[in-house]
PDB file with one MODEL, atoms N, CA, C and O in Angstrom:
MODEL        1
ATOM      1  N   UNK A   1       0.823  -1.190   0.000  1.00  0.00           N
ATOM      2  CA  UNK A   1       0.000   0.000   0.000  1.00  0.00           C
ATOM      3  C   UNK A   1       0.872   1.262   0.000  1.00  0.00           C
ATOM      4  O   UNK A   1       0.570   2.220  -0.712  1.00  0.00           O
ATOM      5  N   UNK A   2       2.138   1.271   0.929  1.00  0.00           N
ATOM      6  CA  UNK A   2       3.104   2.440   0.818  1.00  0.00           C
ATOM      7  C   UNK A   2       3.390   2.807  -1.038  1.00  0.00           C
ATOM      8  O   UNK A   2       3.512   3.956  -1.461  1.00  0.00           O
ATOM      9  N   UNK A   3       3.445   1.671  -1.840  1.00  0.00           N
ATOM     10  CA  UNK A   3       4.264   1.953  -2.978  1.00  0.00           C
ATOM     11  C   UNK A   3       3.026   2.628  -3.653  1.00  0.00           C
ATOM     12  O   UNK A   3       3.121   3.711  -4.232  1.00  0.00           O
ATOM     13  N   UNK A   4       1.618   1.783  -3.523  1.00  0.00           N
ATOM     14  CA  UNK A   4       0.973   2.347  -4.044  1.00  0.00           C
ATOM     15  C   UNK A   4       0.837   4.373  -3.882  1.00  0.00           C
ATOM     16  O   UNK A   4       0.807   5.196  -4.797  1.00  0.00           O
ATOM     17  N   UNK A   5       0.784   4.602  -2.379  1.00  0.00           N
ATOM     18  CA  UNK A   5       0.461   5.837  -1.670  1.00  0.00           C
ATOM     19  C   UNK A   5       1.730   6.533  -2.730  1.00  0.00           C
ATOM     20  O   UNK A   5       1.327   7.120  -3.735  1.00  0.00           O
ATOM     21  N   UNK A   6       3.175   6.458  -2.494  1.00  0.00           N
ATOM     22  CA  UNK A   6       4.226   6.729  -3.379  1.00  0.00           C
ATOM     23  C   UNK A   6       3.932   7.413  -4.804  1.00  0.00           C
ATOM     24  O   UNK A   6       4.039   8.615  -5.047  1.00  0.00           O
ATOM     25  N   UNK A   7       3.532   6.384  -5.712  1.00  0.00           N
ATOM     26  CA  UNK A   7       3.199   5.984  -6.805  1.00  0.00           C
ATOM     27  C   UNK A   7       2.183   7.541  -7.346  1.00  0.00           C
ATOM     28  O   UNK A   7       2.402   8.484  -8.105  1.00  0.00           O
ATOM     29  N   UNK A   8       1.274   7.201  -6.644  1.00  0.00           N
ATOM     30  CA  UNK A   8       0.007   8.011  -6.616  1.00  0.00           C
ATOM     31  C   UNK A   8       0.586   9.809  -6.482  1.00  0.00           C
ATOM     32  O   UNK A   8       0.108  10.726  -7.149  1.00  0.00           O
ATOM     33  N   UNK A   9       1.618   9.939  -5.530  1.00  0.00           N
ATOM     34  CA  UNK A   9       1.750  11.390  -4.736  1.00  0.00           C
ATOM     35  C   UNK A   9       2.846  11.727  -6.469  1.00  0.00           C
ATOM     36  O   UNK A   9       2.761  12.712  -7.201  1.00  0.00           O
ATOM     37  N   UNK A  10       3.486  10.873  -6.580  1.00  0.00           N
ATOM     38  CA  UNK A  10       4.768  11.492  -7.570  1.00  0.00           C
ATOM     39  C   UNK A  10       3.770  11.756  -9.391  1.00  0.00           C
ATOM     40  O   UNK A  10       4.001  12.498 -10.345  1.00  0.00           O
ATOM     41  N   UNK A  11       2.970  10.997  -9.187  1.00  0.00           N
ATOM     42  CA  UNK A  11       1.945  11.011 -10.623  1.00  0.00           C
ATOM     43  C   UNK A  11       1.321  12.410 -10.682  1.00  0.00           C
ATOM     44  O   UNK A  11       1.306  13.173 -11.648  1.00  0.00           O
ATOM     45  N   UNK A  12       0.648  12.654  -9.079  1.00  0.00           N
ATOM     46  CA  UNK A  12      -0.364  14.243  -9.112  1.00  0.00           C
ATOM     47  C   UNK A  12       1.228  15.048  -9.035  1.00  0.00           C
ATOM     48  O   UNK A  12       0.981  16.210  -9.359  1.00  0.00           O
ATOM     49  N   UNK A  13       2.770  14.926  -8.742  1.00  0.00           N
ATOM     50  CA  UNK A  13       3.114  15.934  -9.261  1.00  0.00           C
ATOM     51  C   UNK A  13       4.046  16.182 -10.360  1.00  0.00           C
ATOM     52  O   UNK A  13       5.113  16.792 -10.429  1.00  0.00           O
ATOM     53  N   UNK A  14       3.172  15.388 -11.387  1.00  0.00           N
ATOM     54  CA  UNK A  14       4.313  15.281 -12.637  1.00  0.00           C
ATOM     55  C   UNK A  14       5.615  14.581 -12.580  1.00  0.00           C
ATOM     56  O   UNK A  14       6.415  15.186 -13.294  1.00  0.00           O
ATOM     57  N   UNK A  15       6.068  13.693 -12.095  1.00  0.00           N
ATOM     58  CA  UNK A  15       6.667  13.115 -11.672  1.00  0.00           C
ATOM     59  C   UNK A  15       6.072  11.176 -12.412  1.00  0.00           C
ATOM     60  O   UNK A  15       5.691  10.228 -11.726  1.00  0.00           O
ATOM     61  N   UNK A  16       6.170  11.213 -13.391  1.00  0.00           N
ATOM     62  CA  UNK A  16       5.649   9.969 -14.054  1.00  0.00           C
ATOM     63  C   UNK A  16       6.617   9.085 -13.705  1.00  0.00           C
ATOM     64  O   UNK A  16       6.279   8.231 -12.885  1.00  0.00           O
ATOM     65  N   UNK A  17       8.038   9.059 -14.223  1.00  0.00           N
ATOM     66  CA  UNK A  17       9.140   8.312 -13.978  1.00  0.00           C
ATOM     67  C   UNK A  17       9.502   7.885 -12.818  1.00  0.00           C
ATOM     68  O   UNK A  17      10.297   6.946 -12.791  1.00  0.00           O
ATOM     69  N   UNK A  18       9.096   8.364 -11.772  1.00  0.00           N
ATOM     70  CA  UNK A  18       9.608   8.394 -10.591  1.00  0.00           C
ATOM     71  C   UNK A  18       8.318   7.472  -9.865  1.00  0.00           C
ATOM     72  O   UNK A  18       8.403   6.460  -9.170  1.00  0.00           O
ATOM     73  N   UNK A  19       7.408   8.046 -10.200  1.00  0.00           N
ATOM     74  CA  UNK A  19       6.245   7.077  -9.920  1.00  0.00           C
ATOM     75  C   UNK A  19       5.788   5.561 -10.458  1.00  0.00           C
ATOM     76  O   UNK A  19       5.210   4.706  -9.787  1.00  0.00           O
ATOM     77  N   UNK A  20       6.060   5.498 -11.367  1.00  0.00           N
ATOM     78  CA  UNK A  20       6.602   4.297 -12.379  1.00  0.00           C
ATOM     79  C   UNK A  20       7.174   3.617 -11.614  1.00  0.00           C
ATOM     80  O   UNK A  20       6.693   2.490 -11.733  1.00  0.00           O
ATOM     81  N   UNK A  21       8.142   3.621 -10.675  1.00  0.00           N
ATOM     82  CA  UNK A  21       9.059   2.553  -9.853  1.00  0.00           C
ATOM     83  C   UNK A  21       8.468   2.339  -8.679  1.00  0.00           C
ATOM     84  O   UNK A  21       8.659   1.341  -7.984  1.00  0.00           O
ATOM     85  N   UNK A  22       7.772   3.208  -8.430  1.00  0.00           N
ATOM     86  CA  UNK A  22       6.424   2.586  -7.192  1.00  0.00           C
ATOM     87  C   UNK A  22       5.492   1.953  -7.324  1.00  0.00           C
ATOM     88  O   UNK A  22       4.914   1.323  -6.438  1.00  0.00           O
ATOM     89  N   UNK A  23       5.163   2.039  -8.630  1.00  0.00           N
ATOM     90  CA  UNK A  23       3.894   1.662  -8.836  1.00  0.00           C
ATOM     91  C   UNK A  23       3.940  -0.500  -9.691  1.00  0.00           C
ATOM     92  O   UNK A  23       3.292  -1.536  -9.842  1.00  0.00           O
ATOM     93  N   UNK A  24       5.319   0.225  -9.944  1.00  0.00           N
ATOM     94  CA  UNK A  24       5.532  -1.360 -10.955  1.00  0.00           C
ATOM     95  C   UNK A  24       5.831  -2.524  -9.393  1.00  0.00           C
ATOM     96  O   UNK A  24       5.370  -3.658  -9.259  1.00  0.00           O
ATOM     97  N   UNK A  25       6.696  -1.792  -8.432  1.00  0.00           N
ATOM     98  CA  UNK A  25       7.059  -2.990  -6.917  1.00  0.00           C
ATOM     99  C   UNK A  25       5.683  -2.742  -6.667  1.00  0.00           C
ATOM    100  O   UNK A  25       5.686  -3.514  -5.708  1.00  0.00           O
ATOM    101  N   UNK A  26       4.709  -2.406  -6.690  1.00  0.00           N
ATOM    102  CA  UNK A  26       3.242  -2.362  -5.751  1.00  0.00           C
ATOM    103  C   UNK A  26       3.152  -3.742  -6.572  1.00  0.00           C
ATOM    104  O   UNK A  26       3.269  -4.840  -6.028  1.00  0.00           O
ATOM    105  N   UNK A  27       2.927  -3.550  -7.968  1.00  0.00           N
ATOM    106  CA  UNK A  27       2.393  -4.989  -8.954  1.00  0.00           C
ATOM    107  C   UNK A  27       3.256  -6.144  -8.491  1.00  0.00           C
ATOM    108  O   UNK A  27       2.876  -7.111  -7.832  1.00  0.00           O
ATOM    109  N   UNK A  28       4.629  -5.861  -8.994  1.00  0.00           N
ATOM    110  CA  UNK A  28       4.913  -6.713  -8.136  1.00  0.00           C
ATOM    111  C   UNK A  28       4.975  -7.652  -6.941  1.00  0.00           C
ATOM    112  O   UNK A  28       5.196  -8.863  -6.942  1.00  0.00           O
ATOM    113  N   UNK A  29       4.758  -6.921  -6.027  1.00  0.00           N
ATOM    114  CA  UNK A  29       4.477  -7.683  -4.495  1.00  0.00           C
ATOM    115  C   UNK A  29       2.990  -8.064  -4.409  1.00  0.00           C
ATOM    116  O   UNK A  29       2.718  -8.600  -3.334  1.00  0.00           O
ATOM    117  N   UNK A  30       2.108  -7.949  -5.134  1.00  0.00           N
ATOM    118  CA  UNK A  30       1.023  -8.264  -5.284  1.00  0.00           C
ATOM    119  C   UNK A  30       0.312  -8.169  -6.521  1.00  0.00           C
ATOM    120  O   UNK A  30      -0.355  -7.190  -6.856  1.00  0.00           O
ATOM    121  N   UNK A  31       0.514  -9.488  -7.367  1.00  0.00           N
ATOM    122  CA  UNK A  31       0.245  -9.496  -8.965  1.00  0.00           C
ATOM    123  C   UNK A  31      -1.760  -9.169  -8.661  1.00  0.00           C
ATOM    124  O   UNK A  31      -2.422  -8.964  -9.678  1.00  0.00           O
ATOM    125  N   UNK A  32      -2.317  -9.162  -7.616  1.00  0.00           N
ATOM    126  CA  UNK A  32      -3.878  -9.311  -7.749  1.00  0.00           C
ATOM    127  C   UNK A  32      -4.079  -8.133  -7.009  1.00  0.00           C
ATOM    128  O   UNK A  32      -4.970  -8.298  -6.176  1.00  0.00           O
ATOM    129  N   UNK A  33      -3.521  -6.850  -6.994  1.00  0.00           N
ATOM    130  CA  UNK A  33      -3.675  -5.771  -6.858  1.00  0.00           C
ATOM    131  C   UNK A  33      -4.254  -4.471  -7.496  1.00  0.00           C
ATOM    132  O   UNK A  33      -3.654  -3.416  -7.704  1.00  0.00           O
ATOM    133  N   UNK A  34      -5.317  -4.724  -7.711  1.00  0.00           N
ATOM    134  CA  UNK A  34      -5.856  -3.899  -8.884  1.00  0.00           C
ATOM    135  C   UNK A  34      -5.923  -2.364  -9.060  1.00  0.00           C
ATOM    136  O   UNK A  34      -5.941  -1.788 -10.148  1.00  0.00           O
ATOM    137  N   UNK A  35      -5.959  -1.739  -7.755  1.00  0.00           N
ATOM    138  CA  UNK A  35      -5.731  -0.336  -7.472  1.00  0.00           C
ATOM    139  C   UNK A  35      -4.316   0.024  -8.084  1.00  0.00           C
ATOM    140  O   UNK A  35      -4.126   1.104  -8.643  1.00  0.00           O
ATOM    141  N   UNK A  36      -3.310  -0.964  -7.943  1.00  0.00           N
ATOM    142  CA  UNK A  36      -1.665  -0.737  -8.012  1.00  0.00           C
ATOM    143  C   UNK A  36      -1.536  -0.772  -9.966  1.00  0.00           C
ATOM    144  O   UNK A  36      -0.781  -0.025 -10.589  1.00  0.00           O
ATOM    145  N   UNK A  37      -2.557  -1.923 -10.684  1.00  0.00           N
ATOM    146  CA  UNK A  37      -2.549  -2.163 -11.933  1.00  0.00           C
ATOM    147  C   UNK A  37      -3.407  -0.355 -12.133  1.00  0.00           C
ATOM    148  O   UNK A  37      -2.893   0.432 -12.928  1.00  0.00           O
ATOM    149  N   UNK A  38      -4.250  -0.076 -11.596  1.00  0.00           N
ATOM    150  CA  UNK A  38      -5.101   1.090 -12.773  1.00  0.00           C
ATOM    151  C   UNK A  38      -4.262   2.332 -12.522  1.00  0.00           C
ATOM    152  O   UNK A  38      -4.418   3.386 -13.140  1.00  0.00           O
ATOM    153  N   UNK A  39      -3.168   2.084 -11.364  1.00  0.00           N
ATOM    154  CA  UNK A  39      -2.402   3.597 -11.365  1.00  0.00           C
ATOM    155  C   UNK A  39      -1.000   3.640 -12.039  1.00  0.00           C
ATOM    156  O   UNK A  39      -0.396   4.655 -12.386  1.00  0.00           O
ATOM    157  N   UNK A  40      -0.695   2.665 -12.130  1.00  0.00           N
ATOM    158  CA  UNK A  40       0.575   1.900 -13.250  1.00  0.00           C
ATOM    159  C   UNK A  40       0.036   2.287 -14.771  1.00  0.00           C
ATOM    160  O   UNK A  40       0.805   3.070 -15.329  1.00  0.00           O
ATOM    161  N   UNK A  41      -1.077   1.921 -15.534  1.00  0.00           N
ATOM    162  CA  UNK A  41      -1.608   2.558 -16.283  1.00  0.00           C
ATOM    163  C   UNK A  41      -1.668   3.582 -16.581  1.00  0.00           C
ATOM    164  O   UNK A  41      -1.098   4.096 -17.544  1.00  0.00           O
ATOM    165  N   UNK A  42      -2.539   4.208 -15.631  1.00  0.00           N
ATOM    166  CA  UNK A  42      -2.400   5.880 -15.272  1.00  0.00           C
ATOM    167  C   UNK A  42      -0.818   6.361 -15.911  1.00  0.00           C
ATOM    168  O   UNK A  42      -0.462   6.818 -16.997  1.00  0.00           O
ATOM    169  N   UNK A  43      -0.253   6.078 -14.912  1.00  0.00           N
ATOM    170  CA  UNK A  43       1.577   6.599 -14.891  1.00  0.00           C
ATOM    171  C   UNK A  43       2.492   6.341 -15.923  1.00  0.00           C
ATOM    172  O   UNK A  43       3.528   6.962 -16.161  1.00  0.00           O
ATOM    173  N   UNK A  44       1.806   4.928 -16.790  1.00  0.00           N
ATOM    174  CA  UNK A  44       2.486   5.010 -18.118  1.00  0.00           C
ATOM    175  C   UNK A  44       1.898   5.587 -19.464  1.00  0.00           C
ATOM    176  O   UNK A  44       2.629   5.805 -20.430  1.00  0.00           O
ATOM    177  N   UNK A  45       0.316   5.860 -19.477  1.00  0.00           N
ATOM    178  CA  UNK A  45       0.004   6.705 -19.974  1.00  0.00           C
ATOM    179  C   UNK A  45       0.397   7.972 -20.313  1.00  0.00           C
ATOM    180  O   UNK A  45       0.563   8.411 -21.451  1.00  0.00           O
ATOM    181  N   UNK A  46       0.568   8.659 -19.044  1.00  0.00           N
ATOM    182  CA  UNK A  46       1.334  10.012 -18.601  1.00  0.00           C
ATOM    183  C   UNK A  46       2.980   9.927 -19.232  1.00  0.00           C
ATOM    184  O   UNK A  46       3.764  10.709 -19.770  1.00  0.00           O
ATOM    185  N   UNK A  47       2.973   8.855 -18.920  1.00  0.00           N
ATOM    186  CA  UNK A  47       4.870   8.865 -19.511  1.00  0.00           C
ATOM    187  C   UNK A  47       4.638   8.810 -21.203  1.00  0.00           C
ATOM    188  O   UNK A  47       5.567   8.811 -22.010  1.00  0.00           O
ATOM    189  N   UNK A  48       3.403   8.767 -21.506  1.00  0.00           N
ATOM    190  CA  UNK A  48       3.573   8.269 -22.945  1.00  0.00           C
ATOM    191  C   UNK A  48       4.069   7.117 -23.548  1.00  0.00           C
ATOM    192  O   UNK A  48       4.753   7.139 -24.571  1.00  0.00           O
ATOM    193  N   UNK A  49       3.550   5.508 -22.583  1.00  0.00           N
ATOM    194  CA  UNK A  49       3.902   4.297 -22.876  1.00  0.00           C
ATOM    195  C   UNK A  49       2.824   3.982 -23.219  1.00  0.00           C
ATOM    196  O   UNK A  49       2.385   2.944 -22.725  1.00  0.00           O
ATOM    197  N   UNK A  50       2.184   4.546 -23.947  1.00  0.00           N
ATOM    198  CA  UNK A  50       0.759   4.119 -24.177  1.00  0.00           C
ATOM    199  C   UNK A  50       0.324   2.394 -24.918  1.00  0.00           C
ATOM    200  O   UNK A  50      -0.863   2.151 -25.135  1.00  0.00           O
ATOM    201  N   UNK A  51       1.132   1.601 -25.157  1.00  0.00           N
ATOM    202  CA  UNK A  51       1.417   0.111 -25.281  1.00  0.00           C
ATOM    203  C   UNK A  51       1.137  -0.480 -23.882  1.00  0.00           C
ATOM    204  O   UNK A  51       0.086  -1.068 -23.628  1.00  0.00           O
ATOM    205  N   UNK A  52       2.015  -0.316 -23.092  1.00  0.00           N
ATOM    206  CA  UNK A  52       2.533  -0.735 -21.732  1.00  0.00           C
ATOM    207  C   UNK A  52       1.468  -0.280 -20.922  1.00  0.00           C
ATOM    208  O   UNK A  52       1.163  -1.112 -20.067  1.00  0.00           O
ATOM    209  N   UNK A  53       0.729   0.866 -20.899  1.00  0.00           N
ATOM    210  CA  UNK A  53      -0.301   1.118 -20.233  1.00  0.00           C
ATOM    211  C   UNK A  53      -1.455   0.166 -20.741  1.00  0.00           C
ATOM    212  O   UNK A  53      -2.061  -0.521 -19.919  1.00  0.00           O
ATOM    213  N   UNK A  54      -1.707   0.126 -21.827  1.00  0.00           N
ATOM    214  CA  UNK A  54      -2.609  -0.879 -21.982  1.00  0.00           C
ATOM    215  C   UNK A  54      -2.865  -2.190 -21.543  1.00  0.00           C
ATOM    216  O   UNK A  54      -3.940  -2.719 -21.259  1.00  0.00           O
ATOM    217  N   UNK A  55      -1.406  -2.760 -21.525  1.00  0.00           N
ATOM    218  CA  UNK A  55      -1.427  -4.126 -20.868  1.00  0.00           C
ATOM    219  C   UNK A  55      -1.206  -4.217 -19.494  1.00  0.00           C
ATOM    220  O   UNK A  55      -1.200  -5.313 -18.935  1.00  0.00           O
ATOM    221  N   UNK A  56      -0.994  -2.990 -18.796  1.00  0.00           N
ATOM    222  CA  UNK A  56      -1.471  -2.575 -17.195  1.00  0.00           C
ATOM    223  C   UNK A  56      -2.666  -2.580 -17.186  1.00  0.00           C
ATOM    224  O   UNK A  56      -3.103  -3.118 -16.169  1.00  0.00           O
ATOM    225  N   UNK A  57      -3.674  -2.101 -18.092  1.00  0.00           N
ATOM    226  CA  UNK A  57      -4.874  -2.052 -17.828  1.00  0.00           C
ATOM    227  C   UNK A  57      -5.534  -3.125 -17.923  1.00  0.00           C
ATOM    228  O   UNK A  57      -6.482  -3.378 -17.179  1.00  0.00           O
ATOM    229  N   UNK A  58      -5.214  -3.728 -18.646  1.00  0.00           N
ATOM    230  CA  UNK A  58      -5.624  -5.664 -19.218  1.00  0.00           C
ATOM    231  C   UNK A  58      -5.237  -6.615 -17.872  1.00  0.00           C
ATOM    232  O   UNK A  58      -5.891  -7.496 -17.313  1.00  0.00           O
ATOM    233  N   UNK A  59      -4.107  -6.150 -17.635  1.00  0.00           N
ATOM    234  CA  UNK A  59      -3.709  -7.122 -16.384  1.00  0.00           C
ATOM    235  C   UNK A  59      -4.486  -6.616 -14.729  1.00  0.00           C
ATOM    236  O   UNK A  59      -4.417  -7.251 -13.677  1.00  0.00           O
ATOM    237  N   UNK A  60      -5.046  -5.568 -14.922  1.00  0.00           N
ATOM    238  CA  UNK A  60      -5.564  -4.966 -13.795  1.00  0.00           C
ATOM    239  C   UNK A  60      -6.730  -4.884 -14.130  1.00  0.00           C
ATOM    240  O   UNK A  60      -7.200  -3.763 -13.931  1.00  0.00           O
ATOM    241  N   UNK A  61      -7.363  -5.560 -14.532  1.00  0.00           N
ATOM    242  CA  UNK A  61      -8.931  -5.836 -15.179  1.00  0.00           C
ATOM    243  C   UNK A  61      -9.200  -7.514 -14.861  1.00  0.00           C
ATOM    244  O   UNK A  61     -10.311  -7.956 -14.569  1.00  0.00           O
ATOM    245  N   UNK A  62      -7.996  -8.326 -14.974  1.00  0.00           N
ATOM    246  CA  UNK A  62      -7.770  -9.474 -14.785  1.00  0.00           C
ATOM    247  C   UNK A  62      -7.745  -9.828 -13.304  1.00  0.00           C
ATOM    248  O   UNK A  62      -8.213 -10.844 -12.791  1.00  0.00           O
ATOM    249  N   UNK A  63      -7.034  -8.680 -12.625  1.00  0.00           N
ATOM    250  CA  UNK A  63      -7.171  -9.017 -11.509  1.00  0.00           C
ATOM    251  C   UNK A  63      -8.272  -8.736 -10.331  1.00  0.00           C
ATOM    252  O   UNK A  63      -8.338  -9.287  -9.232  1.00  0.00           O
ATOM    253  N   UNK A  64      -9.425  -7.348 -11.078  1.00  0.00           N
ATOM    254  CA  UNK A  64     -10.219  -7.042 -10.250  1.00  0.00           C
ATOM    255  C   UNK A  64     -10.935  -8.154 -10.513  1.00  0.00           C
ATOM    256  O   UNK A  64     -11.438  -8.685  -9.524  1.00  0.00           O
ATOM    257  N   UNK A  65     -11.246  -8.975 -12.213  1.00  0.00           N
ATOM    258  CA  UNK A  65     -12.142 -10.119 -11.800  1.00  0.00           C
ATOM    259  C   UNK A  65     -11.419 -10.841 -11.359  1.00  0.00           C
ATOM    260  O   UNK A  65     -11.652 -11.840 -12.040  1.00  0.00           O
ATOM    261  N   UNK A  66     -10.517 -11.161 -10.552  1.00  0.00           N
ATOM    262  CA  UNK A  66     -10.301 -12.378  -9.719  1.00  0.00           C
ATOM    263  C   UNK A  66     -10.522 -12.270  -8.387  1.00  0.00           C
ATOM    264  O   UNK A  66     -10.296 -13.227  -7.647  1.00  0.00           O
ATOM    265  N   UNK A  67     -11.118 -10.769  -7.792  1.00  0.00           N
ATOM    266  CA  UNK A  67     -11.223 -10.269  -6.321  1.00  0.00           C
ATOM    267  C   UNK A  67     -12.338  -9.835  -6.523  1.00  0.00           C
ATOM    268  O   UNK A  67     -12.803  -9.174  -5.594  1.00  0.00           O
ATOM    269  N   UNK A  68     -13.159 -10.001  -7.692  1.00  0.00           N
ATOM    270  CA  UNK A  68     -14.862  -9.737  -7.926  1.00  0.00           C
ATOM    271  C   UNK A  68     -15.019  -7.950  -7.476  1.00  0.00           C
ATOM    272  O   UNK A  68     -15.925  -7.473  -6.793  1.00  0.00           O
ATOM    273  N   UNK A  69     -13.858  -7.207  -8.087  1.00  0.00           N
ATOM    274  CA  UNK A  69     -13.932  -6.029  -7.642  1.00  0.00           C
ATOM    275  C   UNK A  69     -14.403  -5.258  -8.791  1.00  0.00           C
ATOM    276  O   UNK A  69     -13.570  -4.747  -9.540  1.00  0.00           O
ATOM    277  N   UNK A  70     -16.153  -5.068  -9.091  1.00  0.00           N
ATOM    278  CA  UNK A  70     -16.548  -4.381 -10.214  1.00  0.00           C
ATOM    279  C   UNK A  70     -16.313  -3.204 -10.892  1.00  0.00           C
ATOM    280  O   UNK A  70     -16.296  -2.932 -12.093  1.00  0.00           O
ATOM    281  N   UNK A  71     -16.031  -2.184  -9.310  1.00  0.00           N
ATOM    282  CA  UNK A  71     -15.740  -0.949 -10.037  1.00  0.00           C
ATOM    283  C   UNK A  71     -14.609  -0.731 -10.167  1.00  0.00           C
ATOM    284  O   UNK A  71     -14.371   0.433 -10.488  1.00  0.00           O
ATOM    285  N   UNK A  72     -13.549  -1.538 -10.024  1.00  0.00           N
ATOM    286  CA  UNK A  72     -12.119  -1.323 -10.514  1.00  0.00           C
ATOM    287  C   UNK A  72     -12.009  -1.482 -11.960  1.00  0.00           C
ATOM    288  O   UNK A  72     -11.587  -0.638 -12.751  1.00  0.00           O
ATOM    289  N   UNK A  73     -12.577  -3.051 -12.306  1.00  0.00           N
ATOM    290  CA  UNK A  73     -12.780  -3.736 -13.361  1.00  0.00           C
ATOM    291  C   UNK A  73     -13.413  -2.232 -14.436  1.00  0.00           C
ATOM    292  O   UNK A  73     -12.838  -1.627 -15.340  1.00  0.00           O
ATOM    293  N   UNK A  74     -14.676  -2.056 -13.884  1.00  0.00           N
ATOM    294  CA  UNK A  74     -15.367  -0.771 -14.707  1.00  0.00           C
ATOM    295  C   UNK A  74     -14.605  -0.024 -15.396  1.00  0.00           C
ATOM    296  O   UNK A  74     -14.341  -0.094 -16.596  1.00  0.00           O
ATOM    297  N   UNK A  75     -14.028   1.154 -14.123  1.00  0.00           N
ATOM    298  CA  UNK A  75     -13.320   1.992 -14.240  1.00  0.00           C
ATOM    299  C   UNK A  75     -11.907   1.426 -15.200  1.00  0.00           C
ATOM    300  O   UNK A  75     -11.439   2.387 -15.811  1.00  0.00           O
ATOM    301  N   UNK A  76     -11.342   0.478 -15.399  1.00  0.00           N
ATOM    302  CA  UNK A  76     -10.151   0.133 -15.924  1.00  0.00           C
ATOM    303  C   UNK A  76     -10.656   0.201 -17.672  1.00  0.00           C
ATOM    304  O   UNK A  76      -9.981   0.606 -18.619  1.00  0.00           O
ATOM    305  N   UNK A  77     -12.054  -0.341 -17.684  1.00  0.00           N
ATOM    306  CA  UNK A  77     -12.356  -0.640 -18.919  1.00  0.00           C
ATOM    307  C   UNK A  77     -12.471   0.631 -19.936  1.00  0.00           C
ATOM    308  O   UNK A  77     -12.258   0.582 -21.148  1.00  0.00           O
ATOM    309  N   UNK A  78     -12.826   1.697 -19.237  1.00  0.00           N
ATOM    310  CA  UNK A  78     -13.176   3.155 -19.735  1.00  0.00           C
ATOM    311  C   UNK A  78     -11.390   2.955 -19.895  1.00  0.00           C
ATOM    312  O   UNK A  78     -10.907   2.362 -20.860  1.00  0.00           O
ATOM    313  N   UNK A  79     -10.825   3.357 -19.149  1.00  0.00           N
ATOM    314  CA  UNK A  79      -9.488   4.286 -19.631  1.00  0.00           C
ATOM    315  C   UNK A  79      -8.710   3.276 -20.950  1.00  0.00           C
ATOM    316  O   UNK A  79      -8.046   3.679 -21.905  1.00  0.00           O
ATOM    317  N   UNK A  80      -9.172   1.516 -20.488  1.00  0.00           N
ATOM    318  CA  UNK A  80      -8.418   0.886 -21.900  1.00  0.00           C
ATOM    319  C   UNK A  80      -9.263   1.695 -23.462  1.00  0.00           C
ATOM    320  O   UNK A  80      -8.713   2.382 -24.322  1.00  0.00           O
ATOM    321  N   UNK A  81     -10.348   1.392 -23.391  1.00  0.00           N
ATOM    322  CA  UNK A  81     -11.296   2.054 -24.216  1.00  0.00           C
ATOM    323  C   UNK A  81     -10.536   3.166 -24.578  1.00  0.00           C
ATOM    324  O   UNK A  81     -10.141   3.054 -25.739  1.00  0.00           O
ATOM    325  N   UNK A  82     -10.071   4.509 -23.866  1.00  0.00           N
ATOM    326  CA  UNK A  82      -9.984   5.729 -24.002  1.00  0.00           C
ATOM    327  C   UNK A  82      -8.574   5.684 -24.992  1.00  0.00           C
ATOM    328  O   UNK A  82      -8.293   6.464 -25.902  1.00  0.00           O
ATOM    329  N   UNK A  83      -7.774   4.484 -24.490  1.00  0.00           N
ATOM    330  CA  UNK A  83      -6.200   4.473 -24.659  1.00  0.00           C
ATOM    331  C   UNK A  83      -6.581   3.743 -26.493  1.00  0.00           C
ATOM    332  O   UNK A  83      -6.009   4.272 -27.446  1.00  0.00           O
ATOM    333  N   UNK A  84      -7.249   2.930 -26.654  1.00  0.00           N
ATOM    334  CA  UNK A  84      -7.630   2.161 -27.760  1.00  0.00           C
ATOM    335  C   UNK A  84      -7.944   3.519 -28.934  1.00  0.00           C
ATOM    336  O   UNK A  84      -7.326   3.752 -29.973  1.00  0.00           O
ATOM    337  N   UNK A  85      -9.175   4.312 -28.312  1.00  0.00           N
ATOM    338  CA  UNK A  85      -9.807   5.202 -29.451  1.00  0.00           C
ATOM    339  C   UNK A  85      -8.440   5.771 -29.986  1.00  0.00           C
ATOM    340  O   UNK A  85      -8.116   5.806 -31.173  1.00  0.00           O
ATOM    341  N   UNK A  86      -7.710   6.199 -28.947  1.00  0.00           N
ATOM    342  CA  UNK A  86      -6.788   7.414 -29.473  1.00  0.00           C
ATOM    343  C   UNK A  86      -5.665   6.346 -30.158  1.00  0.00           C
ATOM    344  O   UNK A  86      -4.753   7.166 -30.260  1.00  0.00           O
ATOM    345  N   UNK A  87      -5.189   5.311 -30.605  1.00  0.00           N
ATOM    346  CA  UNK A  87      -4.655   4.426 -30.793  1.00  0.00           C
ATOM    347  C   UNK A  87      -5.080   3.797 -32.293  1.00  0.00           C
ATOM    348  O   UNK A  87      -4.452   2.951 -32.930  1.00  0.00           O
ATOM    349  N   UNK A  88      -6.308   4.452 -32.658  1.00  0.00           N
ATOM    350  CA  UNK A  88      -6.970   4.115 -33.614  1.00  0.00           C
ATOM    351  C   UNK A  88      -7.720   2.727 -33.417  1.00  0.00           C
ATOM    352  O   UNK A  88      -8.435   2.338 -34.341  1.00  0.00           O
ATOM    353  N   UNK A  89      -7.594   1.924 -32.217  1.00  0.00           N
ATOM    354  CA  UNK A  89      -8.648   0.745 -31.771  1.00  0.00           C
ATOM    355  C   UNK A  89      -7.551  -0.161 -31.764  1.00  0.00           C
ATOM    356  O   UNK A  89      -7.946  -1.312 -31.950  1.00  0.00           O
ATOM    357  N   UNK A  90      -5.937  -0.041 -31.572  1.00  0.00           N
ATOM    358  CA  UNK A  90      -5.563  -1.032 -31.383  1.00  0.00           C
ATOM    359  C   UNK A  90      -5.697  -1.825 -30.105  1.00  0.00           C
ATOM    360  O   UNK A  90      -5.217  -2.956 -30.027  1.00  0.00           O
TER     361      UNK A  90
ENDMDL
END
């Protein structure tokens, strides 16, 4: 939860890169962490990994259905969606 808290504070201050290394040990230490997958997303979005964010979002969609956590799942599905349109639907 610290890496997540980390993760989160360095993202609201522009600080993508730096948050990126909090946010990837959050996934890490807990692959069924889904809060840690939609802000990893978030943060590589922002970095302009917009590939890599996607499959944060895929893998953190995977994991809210494995903790039956709907509105993570939800919410993850909008921003893949969002990352896809601008991507041309890849």
């Amino acid at each position: 939860m610290l890496r997540l808290s980390l993760g989160k504070l360095y993202l609201d201050r522009d600080q993508a890169g730096t948050a990126l290394a909090h946010l990837r040990r959050a996934t890490e230490l807990d692959r069924g962490y889904s809060a840690a997958w939609k802000w990893l997303g978030k943060a590589l979005a922002a970095d302009g990994q917009t590939d890599a964010a996607r499959d944060a979002y895929r893998r953190g969609i995977e994991a809210a259905q494995g903790r039956g956590d709907k509105q993570a799942e939800k919410e993850m599905r909008v921003f893949l969606r969002r990352l896809q349109a601008g991507a041309g639907g890849k």
